[in-house]
C-alpha positions in Angstrom: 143.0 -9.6 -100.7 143.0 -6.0 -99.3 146.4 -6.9 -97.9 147.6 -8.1 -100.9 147.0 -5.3 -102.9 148.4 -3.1 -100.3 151.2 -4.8 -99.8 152.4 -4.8 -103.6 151.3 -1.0 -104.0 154.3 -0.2 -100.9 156.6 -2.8 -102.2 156.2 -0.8 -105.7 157.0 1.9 -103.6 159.8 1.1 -100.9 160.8 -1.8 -102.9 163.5 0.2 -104.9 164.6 1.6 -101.7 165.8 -1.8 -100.7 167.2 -2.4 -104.4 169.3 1.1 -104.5 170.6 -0.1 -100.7 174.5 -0.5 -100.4 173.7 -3.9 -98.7 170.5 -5.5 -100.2 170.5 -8.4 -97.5 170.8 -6.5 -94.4 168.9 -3.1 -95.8 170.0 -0.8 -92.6 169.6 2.2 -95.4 166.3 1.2 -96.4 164.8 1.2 -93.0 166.4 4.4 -92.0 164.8 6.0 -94.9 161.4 4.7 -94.4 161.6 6.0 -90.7 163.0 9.5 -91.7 159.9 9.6 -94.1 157.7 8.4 -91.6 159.2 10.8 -89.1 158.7 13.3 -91.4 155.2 12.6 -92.2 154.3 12.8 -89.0 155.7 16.1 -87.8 154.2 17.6 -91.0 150.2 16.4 -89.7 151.4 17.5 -86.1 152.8 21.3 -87.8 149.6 21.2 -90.0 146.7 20.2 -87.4 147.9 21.4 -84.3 147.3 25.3 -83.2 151.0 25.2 -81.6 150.4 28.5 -79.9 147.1 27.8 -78.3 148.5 24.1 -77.5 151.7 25.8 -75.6 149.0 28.3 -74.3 147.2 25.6 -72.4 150.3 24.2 -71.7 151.3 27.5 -69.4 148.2 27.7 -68.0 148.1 23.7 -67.0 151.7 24.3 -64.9 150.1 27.2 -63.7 147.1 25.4 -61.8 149.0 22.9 -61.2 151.6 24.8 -59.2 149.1 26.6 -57.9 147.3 23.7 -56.4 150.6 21.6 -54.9 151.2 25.0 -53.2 147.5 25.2 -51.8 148.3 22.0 -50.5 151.7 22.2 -48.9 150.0 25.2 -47.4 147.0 22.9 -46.3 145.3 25.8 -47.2 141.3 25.2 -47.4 140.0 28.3 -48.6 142.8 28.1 -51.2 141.7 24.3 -52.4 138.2 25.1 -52.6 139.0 28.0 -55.4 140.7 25.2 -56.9 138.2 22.8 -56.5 136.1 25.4 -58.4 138.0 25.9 -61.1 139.1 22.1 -61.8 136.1 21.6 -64.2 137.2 24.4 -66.2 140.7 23.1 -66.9 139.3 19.5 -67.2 137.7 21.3 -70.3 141.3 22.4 -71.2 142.6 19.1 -71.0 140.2 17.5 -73.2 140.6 20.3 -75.9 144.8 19.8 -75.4 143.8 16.0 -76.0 141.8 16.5 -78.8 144.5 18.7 -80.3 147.4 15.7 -80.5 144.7 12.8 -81.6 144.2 14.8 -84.7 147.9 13.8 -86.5 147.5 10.8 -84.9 144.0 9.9 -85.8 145.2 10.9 -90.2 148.6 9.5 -89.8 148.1 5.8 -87.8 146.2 3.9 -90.8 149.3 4.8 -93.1 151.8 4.0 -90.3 150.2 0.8 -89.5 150.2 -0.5 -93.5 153.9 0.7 -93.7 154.9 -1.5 -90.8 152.6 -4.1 -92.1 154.8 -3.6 -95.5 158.3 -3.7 -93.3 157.1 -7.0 -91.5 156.4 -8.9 -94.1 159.3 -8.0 -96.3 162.1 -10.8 -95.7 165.0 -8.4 -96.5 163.7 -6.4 -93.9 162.8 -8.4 -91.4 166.1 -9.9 -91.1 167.7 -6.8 -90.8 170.6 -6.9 -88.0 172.1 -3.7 -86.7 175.4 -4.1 -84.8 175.8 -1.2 -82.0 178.9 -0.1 -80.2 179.1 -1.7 -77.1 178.3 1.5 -75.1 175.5 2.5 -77.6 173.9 -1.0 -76.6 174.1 -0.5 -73.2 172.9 3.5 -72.7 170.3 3.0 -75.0 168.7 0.2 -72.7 168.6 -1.8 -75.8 168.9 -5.7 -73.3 165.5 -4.1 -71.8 164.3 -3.8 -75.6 165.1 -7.2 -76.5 162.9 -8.5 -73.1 160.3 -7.2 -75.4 160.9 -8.5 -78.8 162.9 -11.5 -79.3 165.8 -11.2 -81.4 167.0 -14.6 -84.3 169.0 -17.0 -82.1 172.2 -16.7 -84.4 172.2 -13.2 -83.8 175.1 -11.4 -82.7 175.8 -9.5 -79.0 175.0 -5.7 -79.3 173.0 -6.0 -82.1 169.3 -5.0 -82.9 166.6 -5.8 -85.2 164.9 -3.6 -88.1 162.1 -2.5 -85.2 164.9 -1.3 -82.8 167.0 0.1 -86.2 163.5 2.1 -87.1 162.7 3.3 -83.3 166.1 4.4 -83.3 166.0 6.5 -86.3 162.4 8.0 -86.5 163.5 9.0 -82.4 166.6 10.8 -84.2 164.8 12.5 -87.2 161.4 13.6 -85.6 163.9 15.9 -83.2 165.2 17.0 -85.9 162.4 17.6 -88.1 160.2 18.8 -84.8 163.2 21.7 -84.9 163.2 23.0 -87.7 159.4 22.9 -88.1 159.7 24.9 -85.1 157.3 22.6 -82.9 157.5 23.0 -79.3 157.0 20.3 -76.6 157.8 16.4 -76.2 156.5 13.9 -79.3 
């Protein structure tokens, strides 16, 4: 029942996407929009509920130990690990606060998420979605390892990929891109 009512109240909204799409049947359009706003969405919770400075702060200081420590060892110098040793619970402390600092986008953006790939599952344009790759696109993006992973419909075409590999594809592309010019620092 929940489902239900979710499921109309994102086909009220994406379903014009897929209407307005150049090619109805095979909605390649569609899908990139959803995952630009998607991609979008979630680079706007990371920008909003991450302290980027203290996060690239703890970053430094992380590298720091870290180097600090493999050269204590190379070294095999014991006065030198137990200092370390020492101070390990302090950036165990750091660690946890750097963890806590990337669940929070994640822990207000995966209910949504989930729903709209509930919504894109379930939505028969969607799911039978084909993307047709170059042949050197297919084979630099590892996209044969994808399919060991997901199956693709047996009368599919060579070098092609499904709406999943289509939407991994694109939110990849535009979270970059959105991650740049929201000035965000550091990998997804």
């Amino acid at each position: 029942m929940v489902l239900e009512i979710v499921y109309g109240a994102l086909n009220a909204v994406f379903g014009p996407f897929i209407a307005m799409d150049p090619n109805p049947q095979n909605p390649i359009l569609t899908v990139f929009l959803i995952s630009t706003i998607v991609a979008f969405v979630i680079t706007l919770a990371n920008k909003l509920l991450v302290d980027q400075e203290r996060l690239e702060e703890l970053k430094v200081e992380m590298q720091e130990f870290q180097q600090e420590m493999m050269e204590a060892r190379k070294k095999n110098d014991m006065a030198a690990l137990e200092e370390i040793q020492k101070k390990q619970m302090e950036f165990m402390d750091k660690q946890r606060e750097m963890m806590t600092m990337s669940f929070k986008p994640m822990i207000v953006t995966f209910i949504p998420i989930i729903l709209v790939f509930y919504w894109m599952g379930q939505e028969p344009h969607i799911v039978n979605t084909l993307v047709i790759l170059p042949q050197i696109a297919y084979y630099v993006l590892l996209v044969p390892l994808w399919h060991m992973f997901y199956g693709m419909p047996p009368n599919a075409p060579s070098y092609a990929i499904g709406w999943l590999g289509w939407y991994i594809l694109c939110s990849f592309a535009m979270s970059q891109i959105f991650r740049k010019f929201m000035g965000l620092k550091g990998g997804m």
